[in-house]
Residue frames as a rotation matrix with the C-alpha (Angstrom) as fourth column:
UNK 1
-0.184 0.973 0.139 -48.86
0.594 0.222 -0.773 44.33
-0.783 -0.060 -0.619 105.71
UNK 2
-0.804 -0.162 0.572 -50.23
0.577 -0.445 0.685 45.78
0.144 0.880 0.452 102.44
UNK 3
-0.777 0.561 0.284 -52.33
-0.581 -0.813 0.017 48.83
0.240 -0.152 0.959 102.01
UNK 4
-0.214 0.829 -0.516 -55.41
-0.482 0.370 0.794 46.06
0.850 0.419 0.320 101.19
UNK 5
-0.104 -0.104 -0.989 -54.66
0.845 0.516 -0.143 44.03
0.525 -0.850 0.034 104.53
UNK 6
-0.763 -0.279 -0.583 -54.60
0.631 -0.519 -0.577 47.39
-0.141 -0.808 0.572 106.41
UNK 7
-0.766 0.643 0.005 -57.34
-0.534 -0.641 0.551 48.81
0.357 0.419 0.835 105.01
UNK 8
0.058 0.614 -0.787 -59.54
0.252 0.754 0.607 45.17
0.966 -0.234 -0.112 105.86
UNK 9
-0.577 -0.079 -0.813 -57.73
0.746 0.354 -0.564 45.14
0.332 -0.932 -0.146 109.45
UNK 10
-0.975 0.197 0.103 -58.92
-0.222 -0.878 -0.424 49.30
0.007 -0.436 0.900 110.34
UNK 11
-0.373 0.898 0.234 -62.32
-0.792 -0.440 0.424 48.34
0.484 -0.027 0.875 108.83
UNK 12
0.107 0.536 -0.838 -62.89
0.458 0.721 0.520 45.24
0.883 -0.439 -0.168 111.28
UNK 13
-0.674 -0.475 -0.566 -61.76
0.680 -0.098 -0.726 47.39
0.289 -0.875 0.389 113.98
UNK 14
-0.849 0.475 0.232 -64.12
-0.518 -0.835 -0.186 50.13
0.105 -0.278 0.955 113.25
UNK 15
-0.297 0.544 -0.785 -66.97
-0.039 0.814 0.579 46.97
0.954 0.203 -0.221 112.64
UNK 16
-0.254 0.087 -0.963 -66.33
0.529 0.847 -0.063 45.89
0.810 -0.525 -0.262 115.66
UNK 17
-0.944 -0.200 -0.261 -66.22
0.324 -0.707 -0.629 49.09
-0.059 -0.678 0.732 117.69
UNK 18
-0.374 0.926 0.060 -69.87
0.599 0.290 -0.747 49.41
-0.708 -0.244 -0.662 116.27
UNK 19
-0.468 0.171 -0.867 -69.94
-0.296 -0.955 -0.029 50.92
-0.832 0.244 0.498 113.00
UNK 20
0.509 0.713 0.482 -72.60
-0.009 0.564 -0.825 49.85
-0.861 0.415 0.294 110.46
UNK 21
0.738 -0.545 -0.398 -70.98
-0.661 -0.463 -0.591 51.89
0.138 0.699 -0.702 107.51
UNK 22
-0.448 -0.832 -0.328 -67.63
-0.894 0.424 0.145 49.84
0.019 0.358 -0.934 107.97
UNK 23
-0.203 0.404 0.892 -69.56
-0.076 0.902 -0.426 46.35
-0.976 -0.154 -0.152 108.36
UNK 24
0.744 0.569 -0.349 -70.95
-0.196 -0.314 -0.929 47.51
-0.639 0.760 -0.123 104.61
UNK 25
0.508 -0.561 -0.653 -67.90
-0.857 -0.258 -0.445 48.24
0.081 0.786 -0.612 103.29
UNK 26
-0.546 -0.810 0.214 -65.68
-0.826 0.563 0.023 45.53
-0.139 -0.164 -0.977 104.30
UNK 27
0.003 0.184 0.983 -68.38
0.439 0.883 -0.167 43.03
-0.899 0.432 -0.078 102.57
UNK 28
0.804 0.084 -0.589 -68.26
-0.444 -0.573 -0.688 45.03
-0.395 0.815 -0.424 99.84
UNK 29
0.170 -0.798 -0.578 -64.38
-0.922 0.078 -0.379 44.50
0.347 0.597 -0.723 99.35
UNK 30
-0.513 -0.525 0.679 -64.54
-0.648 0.756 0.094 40.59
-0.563 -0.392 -0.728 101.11
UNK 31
0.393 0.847 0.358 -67.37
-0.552 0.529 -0.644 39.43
-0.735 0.056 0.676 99.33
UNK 32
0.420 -0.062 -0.905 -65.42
-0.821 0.399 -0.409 38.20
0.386 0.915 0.116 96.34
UNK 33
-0.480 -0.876 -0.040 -62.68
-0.696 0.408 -0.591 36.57
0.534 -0.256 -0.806 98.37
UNK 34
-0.568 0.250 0.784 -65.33
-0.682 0.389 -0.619 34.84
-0.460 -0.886 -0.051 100.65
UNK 35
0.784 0.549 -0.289 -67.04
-0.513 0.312 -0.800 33.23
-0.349 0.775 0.526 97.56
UNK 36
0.301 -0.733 -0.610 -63.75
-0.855 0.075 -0.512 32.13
0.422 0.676 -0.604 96.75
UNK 37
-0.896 -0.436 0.084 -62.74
-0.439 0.843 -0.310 30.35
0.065 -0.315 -0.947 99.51
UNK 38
0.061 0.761 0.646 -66.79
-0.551 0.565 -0.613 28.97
-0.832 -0.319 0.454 99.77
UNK 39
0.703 -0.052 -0.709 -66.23
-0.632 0.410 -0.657 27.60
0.325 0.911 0.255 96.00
UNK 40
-0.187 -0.952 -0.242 -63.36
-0.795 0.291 -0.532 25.86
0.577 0.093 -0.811 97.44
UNK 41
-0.495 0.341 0.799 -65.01
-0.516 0.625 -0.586 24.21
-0.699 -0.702 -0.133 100.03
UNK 42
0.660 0.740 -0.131 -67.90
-0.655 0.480 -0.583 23.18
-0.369 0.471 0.802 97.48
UNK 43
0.352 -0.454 -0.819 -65.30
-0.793 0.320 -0.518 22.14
0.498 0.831 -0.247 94.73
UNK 44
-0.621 -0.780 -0.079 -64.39
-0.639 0.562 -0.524 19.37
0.453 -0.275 -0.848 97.74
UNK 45
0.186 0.757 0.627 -68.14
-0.189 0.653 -0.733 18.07
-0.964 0.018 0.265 98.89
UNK 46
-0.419 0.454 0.786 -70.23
0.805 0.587 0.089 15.64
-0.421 0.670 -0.611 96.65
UNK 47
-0.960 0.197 0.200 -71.70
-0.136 -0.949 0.284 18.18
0.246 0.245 0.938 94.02
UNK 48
-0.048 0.888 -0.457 -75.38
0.965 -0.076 -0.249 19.42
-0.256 -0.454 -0.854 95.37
UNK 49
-0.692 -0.031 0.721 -77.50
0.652 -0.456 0.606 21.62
0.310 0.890 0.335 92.99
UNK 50
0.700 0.659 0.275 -79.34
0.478 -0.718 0.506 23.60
0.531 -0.222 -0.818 95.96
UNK 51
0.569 -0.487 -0.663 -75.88
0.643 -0.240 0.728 24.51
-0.513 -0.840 0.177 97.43
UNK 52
0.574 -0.248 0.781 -74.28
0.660 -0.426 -0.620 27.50
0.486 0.870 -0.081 96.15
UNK 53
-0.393 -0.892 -0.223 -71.34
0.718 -0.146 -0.680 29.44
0.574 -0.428 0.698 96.94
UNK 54
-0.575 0.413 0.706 -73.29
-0.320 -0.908 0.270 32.74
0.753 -0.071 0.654 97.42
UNK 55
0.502 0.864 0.021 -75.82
-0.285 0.142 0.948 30.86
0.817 -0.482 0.317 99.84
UNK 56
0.520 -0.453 -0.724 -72.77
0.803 0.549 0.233 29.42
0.292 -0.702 0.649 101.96
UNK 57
-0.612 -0.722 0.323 -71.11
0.591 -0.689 -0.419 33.03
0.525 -0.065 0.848 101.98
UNK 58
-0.001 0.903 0.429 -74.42
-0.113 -0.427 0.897 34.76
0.994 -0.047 0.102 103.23
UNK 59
0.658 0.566 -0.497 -74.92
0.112 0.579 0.808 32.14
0.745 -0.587 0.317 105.60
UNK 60
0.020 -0.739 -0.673 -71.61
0.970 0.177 -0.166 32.47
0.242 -0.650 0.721 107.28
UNK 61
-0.607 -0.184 0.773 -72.08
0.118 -0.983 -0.142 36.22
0.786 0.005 0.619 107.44
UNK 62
0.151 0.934 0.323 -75.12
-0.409 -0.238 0.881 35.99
0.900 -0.265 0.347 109.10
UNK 63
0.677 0.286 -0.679 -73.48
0.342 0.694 0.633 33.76
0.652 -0.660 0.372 111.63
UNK 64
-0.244 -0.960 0.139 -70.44
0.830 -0.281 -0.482 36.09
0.501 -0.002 0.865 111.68
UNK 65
-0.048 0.323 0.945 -72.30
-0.428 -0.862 0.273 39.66
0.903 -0.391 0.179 112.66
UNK 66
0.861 0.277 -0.426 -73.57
0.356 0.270 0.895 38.30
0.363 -0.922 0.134 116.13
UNK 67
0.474 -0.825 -0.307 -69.31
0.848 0.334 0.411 38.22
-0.236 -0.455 0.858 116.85
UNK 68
0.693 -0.066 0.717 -68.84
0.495 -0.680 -0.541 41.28
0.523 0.731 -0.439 115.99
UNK 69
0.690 -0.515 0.508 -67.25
-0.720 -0.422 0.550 42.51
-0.069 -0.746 -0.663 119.21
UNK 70
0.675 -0.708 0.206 -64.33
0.582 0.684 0.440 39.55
-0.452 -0.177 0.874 118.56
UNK 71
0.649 -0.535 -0.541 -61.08
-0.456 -0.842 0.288 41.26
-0.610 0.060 -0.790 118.27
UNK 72
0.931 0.051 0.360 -59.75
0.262 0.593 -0.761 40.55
-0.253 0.803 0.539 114.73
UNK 73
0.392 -0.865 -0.312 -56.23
0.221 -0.241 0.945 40.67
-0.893 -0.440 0.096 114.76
UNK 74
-0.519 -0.566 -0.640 -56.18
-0.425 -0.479 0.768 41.07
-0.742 0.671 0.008 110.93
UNK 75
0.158 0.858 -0.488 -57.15
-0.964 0.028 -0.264 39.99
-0.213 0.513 0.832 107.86
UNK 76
-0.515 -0.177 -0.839 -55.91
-0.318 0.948 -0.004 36.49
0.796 0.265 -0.544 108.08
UNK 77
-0.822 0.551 0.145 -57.60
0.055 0.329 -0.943 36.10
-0.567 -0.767 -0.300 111.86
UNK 78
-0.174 0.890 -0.421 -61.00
-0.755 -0.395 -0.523 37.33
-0.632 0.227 0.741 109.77
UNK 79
0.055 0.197 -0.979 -60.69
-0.815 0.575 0.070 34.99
0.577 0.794 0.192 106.73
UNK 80
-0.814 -0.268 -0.515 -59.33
-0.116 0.944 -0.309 31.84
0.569 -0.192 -0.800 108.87
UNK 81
-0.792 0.595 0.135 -62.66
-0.257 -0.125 -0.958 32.76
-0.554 -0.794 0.252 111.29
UNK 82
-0.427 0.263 -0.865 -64.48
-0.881 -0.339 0.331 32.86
-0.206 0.904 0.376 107.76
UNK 83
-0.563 -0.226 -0.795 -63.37
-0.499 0.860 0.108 29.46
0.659 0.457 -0.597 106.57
UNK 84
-0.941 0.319 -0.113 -64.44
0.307 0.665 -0.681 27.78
-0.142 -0.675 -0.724 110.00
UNK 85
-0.008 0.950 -0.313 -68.29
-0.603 -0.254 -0.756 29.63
-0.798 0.182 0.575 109.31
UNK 86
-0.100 -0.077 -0.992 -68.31
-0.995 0.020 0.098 28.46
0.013 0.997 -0.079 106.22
UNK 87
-0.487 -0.388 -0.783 -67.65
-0.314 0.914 -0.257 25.06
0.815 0.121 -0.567 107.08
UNK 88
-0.869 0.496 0.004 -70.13
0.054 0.103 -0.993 24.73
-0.493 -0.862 -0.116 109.62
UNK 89
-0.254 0.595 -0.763 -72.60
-0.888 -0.457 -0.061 25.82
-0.384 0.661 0.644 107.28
UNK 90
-0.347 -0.066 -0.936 -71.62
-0.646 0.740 0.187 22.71
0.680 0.670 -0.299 104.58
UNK 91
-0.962 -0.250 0.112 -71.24
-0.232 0.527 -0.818 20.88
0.145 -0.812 -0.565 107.86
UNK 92
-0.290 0.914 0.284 -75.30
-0.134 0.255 -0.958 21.31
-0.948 -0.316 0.048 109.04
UNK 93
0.200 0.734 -0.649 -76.48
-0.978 0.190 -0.087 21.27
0.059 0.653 0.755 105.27
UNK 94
-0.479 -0.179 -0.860 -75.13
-0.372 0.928 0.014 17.94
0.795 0.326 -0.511 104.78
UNK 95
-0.992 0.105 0.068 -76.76
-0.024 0.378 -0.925 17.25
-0.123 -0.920 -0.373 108.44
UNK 96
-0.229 0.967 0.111 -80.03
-0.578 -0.043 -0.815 18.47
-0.783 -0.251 0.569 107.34
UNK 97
0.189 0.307 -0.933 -79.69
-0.962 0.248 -0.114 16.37
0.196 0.919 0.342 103.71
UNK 98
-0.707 -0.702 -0.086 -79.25
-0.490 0.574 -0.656 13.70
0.510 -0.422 -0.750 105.74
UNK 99
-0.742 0.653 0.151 -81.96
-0.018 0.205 -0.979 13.93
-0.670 -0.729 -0.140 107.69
UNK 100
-0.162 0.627 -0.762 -83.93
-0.811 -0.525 -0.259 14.60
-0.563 0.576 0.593 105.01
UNK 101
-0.389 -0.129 -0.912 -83.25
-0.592 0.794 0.140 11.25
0.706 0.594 -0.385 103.41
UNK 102
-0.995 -0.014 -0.100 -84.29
0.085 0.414 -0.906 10.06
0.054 -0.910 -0.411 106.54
UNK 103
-0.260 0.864 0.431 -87.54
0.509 -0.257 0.822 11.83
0.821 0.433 -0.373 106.19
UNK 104
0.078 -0.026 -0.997 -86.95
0.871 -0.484 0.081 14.47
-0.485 -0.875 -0.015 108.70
UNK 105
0.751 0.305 0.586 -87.92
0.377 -0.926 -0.002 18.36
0.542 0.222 -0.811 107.45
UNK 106
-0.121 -0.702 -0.702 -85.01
0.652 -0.589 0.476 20.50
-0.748 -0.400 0.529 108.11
UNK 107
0.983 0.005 0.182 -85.23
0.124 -0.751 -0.648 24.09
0.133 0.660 -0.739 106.68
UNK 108
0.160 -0.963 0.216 -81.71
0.929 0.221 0.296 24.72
-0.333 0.153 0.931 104.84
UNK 109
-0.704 -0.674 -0.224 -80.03
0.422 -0.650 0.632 27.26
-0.571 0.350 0.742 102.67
UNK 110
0.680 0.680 -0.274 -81.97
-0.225 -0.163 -0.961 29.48
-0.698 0.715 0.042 100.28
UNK 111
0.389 -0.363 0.847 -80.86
0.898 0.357 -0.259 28.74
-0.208 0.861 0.464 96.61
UNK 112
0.228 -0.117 -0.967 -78.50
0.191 -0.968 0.162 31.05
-0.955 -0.221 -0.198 95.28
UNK 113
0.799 0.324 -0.507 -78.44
-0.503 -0.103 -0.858 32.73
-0.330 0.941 0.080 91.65
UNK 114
0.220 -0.770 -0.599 -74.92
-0.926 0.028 -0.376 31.47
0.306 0.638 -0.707 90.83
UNK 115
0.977 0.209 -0.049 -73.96
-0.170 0.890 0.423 27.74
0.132 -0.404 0.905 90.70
UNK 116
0.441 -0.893 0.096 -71.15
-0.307 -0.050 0.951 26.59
-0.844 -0.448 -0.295 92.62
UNK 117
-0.056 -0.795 -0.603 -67.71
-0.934 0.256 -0.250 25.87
0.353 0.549 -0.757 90.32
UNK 118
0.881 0.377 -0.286 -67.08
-0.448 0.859 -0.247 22.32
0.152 0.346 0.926 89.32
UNK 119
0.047 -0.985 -0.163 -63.69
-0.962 -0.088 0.258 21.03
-0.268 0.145 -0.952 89.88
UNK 120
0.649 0.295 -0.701 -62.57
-0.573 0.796 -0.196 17.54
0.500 0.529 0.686 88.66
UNK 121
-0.778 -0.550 0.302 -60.71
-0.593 0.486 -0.642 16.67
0.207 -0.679 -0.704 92.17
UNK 122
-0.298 0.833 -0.467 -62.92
0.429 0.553 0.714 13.65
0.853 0.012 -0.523 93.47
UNK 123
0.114 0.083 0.990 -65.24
-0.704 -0.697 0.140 14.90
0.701 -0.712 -0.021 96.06
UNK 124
-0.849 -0.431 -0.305 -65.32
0.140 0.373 -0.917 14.43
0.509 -0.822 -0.256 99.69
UNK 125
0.191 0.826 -0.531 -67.85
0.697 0.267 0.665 14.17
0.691 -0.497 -0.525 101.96
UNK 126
-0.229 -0.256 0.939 -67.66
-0.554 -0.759 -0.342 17.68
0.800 -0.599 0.032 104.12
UNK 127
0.936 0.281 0.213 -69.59
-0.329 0.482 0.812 14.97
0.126 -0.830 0.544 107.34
UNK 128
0.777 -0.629 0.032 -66.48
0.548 0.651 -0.525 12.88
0.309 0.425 0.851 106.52
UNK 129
0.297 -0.577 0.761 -64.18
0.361 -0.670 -0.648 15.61
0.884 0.467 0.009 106.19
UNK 130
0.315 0.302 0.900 -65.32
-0.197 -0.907 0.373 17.60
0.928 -0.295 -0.226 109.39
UNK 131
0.947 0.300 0.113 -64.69
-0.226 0.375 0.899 14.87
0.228 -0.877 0.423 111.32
UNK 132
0.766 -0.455 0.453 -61.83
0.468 -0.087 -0.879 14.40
0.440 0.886 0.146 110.41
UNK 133
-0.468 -0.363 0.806 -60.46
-0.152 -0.865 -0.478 17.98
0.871 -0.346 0.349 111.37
UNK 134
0.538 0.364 0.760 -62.47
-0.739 -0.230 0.633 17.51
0.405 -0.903 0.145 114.01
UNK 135
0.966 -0.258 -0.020 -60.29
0.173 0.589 0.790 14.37
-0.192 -0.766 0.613 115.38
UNK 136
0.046 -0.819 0.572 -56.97
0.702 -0.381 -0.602 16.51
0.711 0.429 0.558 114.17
UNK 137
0.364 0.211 0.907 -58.05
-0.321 -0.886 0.335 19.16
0.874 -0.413 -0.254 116.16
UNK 138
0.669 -0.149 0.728 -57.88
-0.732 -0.300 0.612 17.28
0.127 -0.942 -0.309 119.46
UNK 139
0.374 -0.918 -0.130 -54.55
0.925 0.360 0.121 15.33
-0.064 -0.166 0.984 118.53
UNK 140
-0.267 -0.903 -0.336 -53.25
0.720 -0.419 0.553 18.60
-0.640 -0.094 0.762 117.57
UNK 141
0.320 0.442 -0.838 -55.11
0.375 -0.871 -0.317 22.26
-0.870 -0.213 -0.444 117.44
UNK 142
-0.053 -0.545 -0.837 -52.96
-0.212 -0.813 0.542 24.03
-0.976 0.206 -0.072 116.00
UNK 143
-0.938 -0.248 0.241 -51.58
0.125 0.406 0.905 21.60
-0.323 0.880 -0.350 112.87
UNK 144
-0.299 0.846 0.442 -55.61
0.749 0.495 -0.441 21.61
-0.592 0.199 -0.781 112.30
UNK 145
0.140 0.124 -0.982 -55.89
0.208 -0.974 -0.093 25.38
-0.968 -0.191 -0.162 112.33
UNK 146
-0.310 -0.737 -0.600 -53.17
-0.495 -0.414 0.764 25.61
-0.812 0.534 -0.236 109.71
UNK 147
-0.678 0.393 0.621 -54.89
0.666 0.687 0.292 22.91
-0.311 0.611 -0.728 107.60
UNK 148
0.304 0.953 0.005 -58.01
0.870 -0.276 -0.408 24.61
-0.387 0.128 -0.913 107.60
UNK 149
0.486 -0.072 -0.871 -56.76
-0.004 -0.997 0.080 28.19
-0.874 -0.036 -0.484 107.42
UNK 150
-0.742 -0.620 -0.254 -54.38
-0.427 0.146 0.893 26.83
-0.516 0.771 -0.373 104.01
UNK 151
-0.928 0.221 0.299 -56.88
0.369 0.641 0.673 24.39
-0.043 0.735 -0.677 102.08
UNK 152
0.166 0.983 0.079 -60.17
0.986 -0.164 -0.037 26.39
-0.023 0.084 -0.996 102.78
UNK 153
0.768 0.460 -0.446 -59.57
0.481 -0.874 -0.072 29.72
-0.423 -0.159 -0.892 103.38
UNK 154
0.669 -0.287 0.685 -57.02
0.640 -0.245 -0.728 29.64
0.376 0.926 0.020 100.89
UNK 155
0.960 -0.279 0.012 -54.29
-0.273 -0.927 0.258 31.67
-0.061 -0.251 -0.966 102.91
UNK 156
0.626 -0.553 -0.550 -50.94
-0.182 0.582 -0.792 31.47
0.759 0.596 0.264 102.29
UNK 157
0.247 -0.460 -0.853 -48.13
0.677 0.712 -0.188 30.14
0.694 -0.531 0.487 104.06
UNK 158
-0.639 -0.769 0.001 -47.07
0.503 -0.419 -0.756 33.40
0.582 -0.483 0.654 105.15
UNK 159
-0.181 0.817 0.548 -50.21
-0.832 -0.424 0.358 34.72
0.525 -0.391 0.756 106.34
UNK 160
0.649 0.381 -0.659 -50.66
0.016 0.859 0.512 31.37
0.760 -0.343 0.552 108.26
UNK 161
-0.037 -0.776 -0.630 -47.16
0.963 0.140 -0.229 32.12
0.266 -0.615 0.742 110.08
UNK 162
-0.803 0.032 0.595 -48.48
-0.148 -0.978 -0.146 35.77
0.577 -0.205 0.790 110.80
UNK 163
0.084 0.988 -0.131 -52.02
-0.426 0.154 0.891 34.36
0.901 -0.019 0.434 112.23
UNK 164
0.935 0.258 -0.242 -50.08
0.101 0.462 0.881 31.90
0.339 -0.849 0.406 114.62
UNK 165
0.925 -0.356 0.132 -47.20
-0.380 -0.850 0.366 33.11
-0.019 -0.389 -0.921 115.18
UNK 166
0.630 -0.238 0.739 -45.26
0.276 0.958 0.073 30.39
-0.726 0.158 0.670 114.03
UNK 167
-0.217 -0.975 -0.034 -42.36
-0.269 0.026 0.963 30.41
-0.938 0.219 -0.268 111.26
UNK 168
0.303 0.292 -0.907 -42.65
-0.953 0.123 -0.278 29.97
0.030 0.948 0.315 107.75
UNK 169
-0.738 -0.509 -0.443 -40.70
-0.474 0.858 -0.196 26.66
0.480 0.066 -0.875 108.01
UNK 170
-0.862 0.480 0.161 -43.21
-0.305 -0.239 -0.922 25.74
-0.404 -0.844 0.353 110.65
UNK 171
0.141 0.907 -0.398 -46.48
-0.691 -0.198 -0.695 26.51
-0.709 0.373 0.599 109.10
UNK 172
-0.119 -0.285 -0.951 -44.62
-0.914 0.406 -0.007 24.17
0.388 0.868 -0.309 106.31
UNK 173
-0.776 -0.553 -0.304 -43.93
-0.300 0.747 -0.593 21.29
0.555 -0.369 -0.745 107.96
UNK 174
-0.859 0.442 0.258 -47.15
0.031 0.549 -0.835 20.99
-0.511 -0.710 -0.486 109.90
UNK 175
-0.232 0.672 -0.703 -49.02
-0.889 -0.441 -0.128 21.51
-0.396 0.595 0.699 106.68
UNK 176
0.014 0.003 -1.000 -47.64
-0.829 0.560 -0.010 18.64
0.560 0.829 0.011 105.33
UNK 177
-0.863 0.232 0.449 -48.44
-0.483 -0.116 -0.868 17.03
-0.150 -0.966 0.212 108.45
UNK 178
-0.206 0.975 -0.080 -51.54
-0.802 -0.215 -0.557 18.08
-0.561 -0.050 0.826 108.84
UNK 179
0.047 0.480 -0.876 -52.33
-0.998 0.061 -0.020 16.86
0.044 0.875 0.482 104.83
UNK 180
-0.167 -0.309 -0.936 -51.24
-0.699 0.707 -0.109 13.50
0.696 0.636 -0.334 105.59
UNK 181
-0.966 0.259 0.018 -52.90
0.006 0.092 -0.996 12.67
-0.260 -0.961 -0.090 108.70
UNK 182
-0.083 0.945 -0.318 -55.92
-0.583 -0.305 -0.753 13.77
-0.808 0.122 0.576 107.11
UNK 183
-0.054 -0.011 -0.998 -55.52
-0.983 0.175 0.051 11.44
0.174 0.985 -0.020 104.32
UNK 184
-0.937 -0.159 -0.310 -54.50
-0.046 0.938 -0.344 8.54
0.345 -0.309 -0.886 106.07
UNK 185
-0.742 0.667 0.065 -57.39
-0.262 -0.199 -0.944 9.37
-0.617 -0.718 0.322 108.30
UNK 186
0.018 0.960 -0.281 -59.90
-0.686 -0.193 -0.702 9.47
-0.728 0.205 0.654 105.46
UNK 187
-0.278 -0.099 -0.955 -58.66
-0.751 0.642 0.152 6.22
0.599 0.760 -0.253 103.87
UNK 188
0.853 0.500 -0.147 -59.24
-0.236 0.622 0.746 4.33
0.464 -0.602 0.649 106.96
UNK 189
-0.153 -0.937 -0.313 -55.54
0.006 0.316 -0.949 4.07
0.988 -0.147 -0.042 107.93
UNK 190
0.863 0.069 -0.501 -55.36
0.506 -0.102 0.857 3.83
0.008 -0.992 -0.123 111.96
UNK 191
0.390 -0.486 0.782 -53.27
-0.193 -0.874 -0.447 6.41
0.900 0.023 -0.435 114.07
């Protein structure tokens, strides 16, 4: 574990144990990374010019304090916990811009000063997506986990085989899995 990982893990422990002061600090030093992996998510929806990384990083925070008392087993258990906020978020905006086309009022995100990053992968539909993972999940939990916890929340293999306890070889192999399951899945292949 590196000083930067042990430094994250002490200050969710002290977080959690009920200190305000570490809650502060440890967005202080996550806040870039958590923008990072929300850009990542964005850079894979349809692009939408009231959604911003900063408003999807907030939002998951805000949904994240309540849980404070969850014992964070490090800083991959924190980020991969992250990623799944984060995605929930995308998850209900796209639910409420939905409705909204419908002509149903749903109050959403606030706008946030920075627009999200652009990428030139084609997007995805995060509804689309979620399900998805969500019908991965209950063929197979785990392989989902690792999906999610690699393509959103941006962790690497080894941190993925430290999270579940799993093998580097492992964590490989059901990545690549995972990735193709989830393709097939979102071309329309049957399973």
């Amino acid at each position: 574990m590196t000083d930067e990982e042990h430094d994250i893990t002490a200050l969710l422990d002290r977080w959690r144990e009920g200190s305000d002061a570490a809650g502060d600090t440890l967005m202080e030093r996550i806040h870039r990374e958590l923008r990072r992996i929300a850009a990542s998510y964005l850079r894979r929806e349809r692009p939408d010019p009231q959604l911003q990384a900063t408003a999807v990083v907030h939002e998951a925070y805000i949904r994240m304090v309540p849980q404070r008392k969850v014992h964070w087993e490090n800083r991959a258990h924190f980020f991969g916990i992250a990623a799944q906020m984060m995605r929930r978020v995308l998850v209900d905006h796209a639910r409420r811009r939905n409705a909204s086309k419908r002509g149903v009022e749903v109050p959403g995100l606030t706008v946030a000063d920075t627009p999200a990053e652009q990428s030139d992968q084609d997007p995805v539909d995060v509804l689309k997506l979620h399900d998805a993972l969500h019908a991965l999940a209950e063929i197979d939990p785990r392989q989902a986990r690792m999906v999610e916890q690699r393509y959103f929340a941006g962790l690497t293999v080894e941190e993925i085989a430290v999270a579940t306890k799993c093998s580097p070889a492992t964590v490989k192999r059901e990545l690549a899995a995972g990735k193709t399951w989830l393709k097939e899945h979102l071309q329309g292949k049957k399973h």
